[in-house]
ROVEXZA-239475 format. One line per field, with one value per atom (N, C-alpha, C): residue number from 0; residue in three letters; atom name; x, y, z. Coordinates in nm, 4 decimals, always signed. Example, Ala and Ser with C-alpha at 12.3 -4.5 7.8 and 13.67 -1.06 7.14 Angstrom:
kevex = c(0;0;0;1;1;1)
bavo = c(ALA;ALA;ALA;SER;SER;SER)
sekol = c(N;CA;C;N;CA;C)
xx = c(+1.3190;+1.2300;+1.3200;+1.2850;+1.3670;+1.2900)
yy = c(-0.5690;-0.4500;-0.3300;-0.2250;-0.1060;+0.0030)
zz = c(+0.7800;+0.7800;+0.7800;+0.7080;+0.7140;+0.7870)
***
This chain:
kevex = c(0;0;0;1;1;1;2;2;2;3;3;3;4;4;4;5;5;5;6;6;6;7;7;7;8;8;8;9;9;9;10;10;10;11;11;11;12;12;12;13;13;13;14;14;14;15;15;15;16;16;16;17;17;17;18;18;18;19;19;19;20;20;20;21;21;21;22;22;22;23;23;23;24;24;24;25;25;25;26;26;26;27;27;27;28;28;28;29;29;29;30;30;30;31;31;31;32;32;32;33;33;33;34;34;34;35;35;35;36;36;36;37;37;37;38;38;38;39;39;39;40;40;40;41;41;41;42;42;42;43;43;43;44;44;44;45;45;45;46;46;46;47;47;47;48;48;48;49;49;49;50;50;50;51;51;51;52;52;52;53;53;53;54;54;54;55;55;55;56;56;56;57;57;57;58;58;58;59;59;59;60;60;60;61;61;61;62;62;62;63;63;63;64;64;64;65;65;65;66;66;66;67;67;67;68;68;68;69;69;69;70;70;70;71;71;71;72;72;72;73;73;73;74;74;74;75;75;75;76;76;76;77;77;77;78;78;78;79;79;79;80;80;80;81;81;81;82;82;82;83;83;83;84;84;84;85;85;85;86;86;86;87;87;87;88;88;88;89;89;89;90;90;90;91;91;91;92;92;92;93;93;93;94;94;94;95;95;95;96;96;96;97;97;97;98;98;98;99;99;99;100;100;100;101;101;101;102;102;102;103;103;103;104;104;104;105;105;105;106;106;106;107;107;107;108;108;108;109;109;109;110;110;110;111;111;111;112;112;112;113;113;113;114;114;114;115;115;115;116;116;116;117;117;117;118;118;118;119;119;119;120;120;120;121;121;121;122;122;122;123;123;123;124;124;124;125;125;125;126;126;126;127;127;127;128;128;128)
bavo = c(UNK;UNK;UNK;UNK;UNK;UNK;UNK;UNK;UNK;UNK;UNK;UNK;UNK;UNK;UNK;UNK;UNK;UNK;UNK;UNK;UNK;UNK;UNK;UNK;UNK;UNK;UNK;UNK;UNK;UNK;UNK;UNK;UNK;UNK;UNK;UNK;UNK;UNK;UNK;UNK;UNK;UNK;UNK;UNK;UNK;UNK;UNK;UNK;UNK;UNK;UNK;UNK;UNK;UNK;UNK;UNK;UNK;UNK;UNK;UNK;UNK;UNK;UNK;UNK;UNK;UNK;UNK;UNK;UNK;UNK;UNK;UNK;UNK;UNK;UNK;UNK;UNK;UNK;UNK;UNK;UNK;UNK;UNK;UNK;UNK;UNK;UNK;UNK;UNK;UNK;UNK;UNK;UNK;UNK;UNK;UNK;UNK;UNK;UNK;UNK;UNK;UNK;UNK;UNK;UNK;UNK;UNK;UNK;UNK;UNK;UNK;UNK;UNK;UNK;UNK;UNK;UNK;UNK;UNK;UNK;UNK;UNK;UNK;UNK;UNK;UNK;UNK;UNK;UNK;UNK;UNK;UNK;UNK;UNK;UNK;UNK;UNK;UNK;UNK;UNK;UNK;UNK;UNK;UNK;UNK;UNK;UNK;UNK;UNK;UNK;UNK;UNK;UNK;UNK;UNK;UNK;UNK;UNK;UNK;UNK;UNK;UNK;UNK;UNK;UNK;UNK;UNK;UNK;UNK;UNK;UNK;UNK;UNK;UNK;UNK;UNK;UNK;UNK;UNK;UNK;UNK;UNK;UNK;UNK;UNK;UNK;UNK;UNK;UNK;UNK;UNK;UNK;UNK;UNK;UNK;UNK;UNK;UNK;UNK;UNK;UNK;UNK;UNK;UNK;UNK;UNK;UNK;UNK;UNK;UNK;UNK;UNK;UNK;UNK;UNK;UNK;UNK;UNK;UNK;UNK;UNK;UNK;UNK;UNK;UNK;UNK;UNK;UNK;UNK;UNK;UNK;UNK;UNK;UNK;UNK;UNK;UNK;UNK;UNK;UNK;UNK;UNK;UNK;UNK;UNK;UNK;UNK;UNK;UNK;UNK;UNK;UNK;UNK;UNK;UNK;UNK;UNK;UNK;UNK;UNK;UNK;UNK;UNK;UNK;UNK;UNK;UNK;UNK;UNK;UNK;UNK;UNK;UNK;UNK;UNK;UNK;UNK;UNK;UNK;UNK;UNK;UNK;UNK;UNK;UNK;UNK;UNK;UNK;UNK;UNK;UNK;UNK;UNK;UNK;UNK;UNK;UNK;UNK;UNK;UNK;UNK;UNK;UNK;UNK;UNK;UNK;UNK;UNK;UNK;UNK;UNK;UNK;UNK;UNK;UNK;UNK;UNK;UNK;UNK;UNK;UNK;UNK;UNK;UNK;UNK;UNK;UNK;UNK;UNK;UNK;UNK;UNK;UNK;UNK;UNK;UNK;UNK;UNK;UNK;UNK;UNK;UNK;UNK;UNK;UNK;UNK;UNK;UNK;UNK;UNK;UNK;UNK;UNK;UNK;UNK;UNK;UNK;UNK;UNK;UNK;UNK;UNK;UNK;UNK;UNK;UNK;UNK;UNK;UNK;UNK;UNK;UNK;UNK;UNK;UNK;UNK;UNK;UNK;UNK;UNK;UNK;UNK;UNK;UNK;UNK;UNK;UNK)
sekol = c(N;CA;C;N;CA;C;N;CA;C;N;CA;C;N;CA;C;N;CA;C;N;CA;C;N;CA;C;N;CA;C;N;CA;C;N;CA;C;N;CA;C;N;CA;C;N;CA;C;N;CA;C;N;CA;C;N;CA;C;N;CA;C;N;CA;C;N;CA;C;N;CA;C;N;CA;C;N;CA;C;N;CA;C;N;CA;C;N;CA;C;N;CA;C;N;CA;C;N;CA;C;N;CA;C;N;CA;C;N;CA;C;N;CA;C;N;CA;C;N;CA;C;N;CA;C;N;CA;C;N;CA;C;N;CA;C;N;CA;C;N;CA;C;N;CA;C;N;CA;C;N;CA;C;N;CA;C;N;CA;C;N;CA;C;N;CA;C;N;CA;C;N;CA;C;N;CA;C;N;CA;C;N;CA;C;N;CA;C;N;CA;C;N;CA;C;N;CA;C;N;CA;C;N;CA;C;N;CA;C;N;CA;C;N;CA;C;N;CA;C;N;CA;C;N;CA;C;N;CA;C;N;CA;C;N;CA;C;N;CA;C;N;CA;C;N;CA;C;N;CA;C;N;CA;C;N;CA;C;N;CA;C;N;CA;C;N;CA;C;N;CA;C;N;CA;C;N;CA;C;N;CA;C;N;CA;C;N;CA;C;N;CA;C;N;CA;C;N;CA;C;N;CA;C;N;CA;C;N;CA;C;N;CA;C;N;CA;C;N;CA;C;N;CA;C;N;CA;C;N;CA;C;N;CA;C;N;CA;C;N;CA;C;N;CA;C;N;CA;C;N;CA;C;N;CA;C;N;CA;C;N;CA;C;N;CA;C;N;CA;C;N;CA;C;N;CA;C;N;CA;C;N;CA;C;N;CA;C;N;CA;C;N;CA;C;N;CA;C;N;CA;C;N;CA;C;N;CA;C;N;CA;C;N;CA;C;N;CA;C;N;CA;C;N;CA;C;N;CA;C;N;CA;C;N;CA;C;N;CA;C;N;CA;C;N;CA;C;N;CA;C)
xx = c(-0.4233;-0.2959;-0.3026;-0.4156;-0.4167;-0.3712;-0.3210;-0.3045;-0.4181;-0.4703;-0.5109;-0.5020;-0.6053;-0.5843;-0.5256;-0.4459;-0.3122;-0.4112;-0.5208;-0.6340;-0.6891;-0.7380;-0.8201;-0.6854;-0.5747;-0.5178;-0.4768;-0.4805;-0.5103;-0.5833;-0.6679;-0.7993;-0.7951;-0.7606;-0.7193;-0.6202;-0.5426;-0.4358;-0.5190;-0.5730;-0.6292;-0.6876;-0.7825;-0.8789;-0.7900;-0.6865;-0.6344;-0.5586;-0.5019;-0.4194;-0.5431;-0.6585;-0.8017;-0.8096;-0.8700;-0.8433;-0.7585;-0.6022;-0.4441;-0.4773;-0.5408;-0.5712;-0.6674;-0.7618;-0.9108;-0.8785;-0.8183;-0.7435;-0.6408;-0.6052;-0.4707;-0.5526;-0.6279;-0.6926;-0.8282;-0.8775;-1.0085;-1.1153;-1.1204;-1.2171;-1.2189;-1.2489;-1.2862;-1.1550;-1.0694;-0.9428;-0.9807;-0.8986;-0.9523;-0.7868;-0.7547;-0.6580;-0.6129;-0.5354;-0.4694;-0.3906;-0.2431;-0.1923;-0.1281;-0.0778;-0.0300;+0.0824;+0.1857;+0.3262;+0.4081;+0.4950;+0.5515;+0.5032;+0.3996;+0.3234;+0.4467;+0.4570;+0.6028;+0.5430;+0.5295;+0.4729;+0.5815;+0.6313;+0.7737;+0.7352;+0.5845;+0.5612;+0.4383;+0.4189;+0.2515;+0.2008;+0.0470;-0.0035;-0.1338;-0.1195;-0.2019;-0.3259;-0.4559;-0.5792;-0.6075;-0.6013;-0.6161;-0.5474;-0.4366;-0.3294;-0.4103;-0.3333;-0.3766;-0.3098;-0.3165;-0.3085;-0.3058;-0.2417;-0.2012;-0.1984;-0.2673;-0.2115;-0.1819;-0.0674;-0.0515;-0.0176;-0.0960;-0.1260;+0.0141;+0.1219;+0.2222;+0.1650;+0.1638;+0.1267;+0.2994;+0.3697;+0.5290;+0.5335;+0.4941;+0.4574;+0.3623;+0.3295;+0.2022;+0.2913;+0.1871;+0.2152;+0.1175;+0.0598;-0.0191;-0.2088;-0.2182;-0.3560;-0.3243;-0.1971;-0.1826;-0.1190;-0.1093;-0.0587;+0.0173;+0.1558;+0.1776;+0.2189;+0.1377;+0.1238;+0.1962;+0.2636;+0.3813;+0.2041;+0.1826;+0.1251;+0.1892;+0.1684;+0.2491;+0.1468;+0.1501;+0.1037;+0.1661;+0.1236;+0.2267;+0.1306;+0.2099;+0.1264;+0.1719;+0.1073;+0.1507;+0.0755;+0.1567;+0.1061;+0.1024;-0.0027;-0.0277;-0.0090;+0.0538;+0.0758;+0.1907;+0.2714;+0.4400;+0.4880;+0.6044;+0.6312;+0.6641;+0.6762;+0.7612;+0.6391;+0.7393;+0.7194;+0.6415;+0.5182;+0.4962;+0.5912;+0.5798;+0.6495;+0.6192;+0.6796;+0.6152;+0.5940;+0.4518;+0.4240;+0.4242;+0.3609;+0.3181;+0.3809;+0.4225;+0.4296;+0.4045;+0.3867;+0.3208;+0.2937;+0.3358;+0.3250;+0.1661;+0.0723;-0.0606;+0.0059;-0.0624;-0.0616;-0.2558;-0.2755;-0.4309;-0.4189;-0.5378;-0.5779;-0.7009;-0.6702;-0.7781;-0.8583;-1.0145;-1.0989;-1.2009;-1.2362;-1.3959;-1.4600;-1.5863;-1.6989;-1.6491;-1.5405;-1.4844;-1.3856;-1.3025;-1.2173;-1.0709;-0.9605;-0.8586;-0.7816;-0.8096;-0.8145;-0.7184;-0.6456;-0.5417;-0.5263;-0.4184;-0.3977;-0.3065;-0.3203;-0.2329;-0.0877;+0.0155;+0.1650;+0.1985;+0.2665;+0.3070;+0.4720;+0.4522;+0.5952;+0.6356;+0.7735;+0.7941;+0.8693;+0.8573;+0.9662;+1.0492;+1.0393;+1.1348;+1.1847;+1.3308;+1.4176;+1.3526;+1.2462;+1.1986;+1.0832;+0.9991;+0.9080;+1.0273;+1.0831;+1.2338;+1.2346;+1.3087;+1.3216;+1.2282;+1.0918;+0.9678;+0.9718;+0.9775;+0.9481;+1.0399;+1.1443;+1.2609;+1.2395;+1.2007;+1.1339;+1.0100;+0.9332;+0.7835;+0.8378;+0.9222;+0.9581;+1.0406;+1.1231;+1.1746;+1.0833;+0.9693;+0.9028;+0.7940;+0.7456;+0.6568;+0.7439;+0.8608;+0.9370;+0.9520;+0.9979;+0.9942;+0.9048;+0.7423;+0.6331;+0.6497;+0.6538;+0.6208;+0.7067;+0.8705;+0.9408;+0.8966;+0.7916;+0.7148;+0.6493;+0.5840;+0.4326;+0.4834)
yy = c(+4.3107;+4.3124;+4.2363;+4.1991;+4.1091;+3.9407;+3.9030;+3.7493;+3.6793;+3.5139;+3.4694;+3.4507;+3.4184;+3.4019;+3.2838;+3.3051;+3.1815;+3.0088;+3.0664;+3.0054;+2.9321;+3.0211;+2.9109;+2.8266;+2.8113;+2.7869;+2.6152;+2.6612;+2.5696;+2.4529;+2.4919;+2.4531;+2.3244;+2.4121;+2.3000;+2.2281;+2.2411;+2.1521;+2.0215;+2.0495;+1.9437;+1.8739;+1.9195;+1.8307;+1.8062;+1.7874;+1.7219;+1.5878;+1.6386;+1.5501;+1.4491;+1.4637;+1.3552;+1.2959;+1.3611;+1.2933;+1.1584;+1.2085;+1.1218;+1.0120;+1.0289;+0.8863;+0.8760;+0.8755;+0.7749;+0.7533;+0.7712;+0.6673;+0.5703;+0.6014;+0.4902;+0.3941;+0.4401;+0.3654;+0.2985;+0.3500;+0.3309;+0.3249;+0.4369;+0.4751;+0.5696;+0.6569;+0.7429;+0.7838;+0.9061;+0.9487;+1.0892;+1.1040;+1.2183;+1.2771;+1.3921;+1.5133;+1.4595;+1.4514;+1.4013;+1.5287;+1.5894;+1.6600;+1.6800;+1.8424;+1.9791;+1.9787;+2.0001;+1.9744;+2.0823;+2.1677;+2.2932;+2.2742;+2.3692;+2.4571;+2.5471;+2.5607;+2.6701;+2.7314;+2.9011;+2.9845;+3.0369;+2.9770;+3.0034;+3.1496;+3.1498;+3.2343;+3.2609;+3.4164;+3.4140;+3.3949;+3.3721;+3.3621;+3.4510;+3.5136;+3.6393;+3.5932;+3.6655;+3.6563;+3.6356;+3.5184;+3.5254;+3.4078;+3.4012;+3.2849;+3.1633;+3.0797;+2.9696;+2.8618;+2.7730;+2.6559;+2.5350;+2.4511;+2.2897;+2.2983;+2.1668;+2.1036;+1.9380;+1.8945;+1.7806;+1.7330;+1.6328;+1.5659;+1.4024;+1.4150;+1.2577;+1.1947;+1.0499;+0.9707;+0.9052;+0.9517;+0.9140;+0.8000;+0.7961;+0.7397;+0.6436;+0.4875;+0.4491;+0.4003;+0.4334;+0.3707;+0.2258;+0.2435;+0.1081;+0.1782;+0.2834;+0.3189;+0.4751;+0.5315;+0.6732;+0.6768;+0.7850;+0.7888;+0.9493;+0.9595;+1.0689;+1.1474;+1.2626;+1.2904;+1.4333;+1.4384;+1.5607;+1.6510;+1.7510;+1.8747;+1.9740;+1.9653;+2.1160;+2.1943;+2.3013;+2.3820;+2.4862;+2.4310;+2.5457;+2.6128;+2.7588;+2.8607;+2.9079;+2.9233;+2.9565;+3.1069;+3.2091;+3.3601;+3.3243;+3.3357;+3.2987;+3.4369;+3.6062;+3.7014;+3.6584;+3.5524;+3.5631;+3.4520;+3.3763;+3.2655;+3.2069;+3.2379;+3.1656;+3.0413;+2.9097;+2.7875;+2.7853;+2.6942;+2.6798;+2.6309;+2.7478;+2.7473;+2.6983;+2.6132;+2.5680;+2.7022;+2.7347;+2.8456;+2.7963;+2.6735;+2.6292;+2.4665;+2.4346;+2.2707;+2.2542;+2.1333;+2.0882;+1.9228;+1.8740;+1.7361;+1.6912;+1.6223;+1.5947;+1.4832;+1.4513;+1.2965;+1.2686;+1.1849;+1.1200;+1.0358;+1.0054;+0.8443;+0.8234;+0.6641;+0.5651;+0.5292;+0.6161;+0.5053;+0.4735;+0.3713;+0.3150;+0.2889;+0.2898;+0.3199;+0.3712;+0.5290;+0.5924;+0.5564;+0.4237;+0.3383;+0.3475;+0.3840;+0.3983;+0.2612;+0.2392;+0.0623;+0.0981;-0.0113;-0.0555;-0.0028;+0.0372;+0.0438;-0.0319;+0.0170;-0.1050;-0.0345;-0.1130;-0.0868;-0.0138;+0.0559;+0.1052;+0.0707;+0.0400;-0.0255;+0.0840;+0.1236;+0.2194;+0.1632;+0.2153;+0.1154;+0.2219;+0.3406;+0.4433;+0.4946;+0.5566;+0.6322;+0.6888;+0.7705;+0.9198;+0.9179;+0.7588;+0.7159;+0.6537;+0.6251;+0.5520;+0.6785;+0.7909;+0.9043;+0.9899;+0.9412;+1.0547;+0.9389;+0.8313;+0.7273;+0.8008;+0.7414;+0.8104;+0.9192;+1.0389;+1.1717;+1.1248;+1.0510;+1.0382;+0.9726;+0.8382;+0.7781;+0.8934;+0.9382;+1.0390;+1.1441;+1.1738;+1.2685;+1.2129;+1.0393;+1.0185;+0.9526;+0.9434;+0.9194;+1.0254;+1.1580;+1.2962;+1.3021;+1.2581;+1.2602;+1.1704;+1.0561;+0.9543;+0.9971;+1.0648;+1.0652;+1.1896;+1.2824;+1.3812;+1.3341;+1.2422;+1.2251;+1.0600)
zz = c(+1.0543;+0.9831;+0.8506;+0.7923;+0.6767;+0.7087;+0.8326;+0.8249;+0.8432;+0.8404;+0.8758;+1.0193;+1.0991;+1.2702;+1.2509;+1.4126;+1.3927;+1.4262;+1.5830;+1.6246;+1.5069;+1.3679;+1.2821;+1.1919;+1.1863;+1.1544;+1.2720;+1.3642;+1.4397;+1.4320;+1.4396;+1.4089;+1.2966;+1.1697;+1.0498;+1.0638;+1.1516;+1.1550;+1.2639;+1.3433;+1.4309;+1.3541;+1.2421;+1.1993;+1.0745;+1.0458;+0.9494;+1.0594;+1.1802;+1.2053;+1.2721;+1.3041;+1.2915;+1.1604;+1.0756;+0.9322;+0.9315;+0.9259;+0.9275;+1.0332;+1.1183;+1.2537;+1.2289;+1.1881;+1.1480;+1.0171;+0.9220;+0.8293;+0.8480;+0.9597;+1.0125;+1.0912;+1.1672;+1.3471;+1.2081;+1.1389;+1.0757;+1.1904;+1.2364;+1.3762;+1.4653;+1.5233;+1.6128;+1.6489;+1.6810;+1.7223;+1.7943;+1.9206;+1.9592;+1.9870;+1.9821;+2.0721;+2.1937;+2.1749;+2.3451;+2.3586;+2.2860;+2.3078;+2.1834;+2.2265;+2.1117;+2.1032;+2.0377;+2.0906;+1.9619;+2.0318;+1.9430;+1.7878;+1.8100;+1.7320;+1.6625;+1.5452;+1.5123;+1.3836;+1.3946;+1.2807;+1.2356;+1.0998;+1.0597;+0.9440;+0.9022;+0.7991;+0.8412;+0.7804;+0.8509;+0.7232;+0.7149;+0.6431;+0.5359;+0.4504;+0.4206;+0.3694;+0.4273;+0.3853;+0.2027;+0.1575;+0.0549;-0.0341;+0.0825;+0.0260;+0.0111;-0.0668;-0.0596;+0.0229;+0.0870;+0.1713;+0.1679;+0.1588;+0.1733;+0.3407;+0.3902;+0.4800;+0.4605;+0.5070;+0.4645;+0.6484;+0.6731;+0.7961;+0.7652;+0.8210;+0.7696;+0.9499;+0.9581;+1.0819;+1.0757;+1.2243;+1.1922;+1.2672;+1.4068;+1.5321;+1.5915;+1.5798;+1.6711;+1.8111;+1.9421;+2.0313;+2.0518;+2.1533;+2.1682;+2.1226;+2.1812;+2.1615;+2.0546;+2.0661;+2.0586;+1.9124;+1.8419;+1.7582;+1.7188;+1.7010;+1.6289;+1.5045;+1.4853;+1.3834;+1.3360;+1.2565;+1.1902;+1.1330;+1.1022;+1.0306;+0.9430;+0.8659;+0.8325;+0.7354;+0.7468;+0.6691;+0.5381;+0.4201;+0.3440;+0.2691;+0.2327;+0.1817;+0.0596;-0.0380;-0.1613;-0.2081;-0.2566;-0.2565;-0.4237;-0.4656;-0.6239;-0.6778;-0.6158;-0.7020;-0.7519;-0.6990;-0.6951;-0.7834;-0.8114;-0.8457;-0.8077;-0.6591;-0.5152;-0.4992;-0.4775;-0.4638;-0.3198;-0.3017;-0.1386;-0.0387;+0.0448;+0.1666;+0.3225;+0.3820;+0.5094;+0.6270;+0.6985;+0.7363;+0.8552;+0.8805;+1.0560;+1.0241;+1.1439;+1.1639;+1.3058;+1.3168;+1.4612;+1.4711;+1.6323;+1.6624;+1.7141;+1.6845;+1.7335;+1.7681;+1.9107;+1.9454;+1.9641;+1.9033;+1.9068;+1.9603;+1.9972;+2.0590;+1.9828;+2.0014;+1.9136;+2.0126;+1.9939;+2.1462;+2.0203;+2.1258;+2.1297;+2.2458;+2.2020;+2.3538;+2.4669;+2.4196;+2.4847;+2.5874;+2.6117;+2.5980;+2.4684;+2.5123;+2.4149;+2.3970;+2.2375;+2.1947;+2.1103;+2.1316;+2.0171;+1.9031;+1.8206;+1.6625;+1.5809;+1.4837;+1.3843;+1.3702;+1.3897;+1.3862;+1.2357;+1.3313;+1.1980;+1.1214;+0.9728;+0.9420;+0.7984;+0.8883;+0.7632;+0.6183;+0.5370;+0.4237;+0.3870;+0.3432;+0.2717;+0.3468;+0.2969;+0.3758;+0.4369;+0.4212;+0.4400;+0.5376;+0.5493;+0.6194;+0.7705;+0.7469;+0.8345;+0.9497;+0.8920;+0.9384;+0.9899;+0.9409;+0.9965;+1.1326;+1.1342;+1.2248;+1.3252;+1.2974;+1.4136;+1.4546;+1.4200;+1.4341;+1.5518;+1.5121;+1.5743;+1.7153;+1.6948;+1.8179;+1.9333;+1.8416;+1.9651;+2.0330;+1.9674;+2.0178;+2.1086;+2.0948;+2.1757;+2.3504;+2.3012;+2.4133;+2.5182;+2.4178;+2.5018;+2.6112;+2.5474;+2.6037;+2.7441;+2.7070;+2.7794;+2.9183;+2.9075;+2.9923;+3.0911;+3.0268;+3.1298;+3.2206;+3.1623;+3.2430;+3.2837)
***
């Protein structure tokens, strides 16, 4: 059909939201869990792509992380548009052991609000399992 697979799209979003936690943890972060994945736009073979990985959330070892993906169709003049977003929760191990991270302190409105965003969503979690 001309889109990109949704799978490799995936894909980049994981290893961005790794990226976003081994710059936060400064160390090893692995996938713990996926959390609504949402393909608001598909994306056409050719487009071009931003992913921007925001860290909203630390718990004690875990961390969560906002994704989004936006796509910009360079035939058009249309501004990039958010195509995929998605919650990563990572963990910080060492010697395969999940160790501590550094707190996170928001200062801007907008960091405030991704926080509140992140806390409610690692609570969601916590209250499953």
């Amino acid at each position: 059909m001309g889109n990109v697979h949704g799978g490799e799209l995936m894909n980049l979003m994981d290893n961005i939201a790794g990226i976003t936690a081994f710059k936060h943890c400064k160390g090893d972060a692995v996938t713990a869990r996926v959390d609504e994945i949402v393909f608001l736009k598909p994306i056409h073979i050719g487009d071009i792509v931003t992913c921007v990985g925001q860290l909203t959330y630390v718990g004690r070892s875990s961390m969560q992380i906002m994704v989004s993906i936006y796509v910009n169709d360079f035939s058009s003049d249309v501004m990039p548009e958010a195509s995929l977003k998605a919650f990563f929760t990572m963990v910080h191990i060492v010697d395969g052991v999940p160790t501590q991270v550094p707190r996170l302190v928001p200062k801007t409105p907008e960091e405030h609000a991704l926080y509140a965003l992140g806390e409610k969503k690692y609570l969601e979690i916590k209250a499953k399992y």
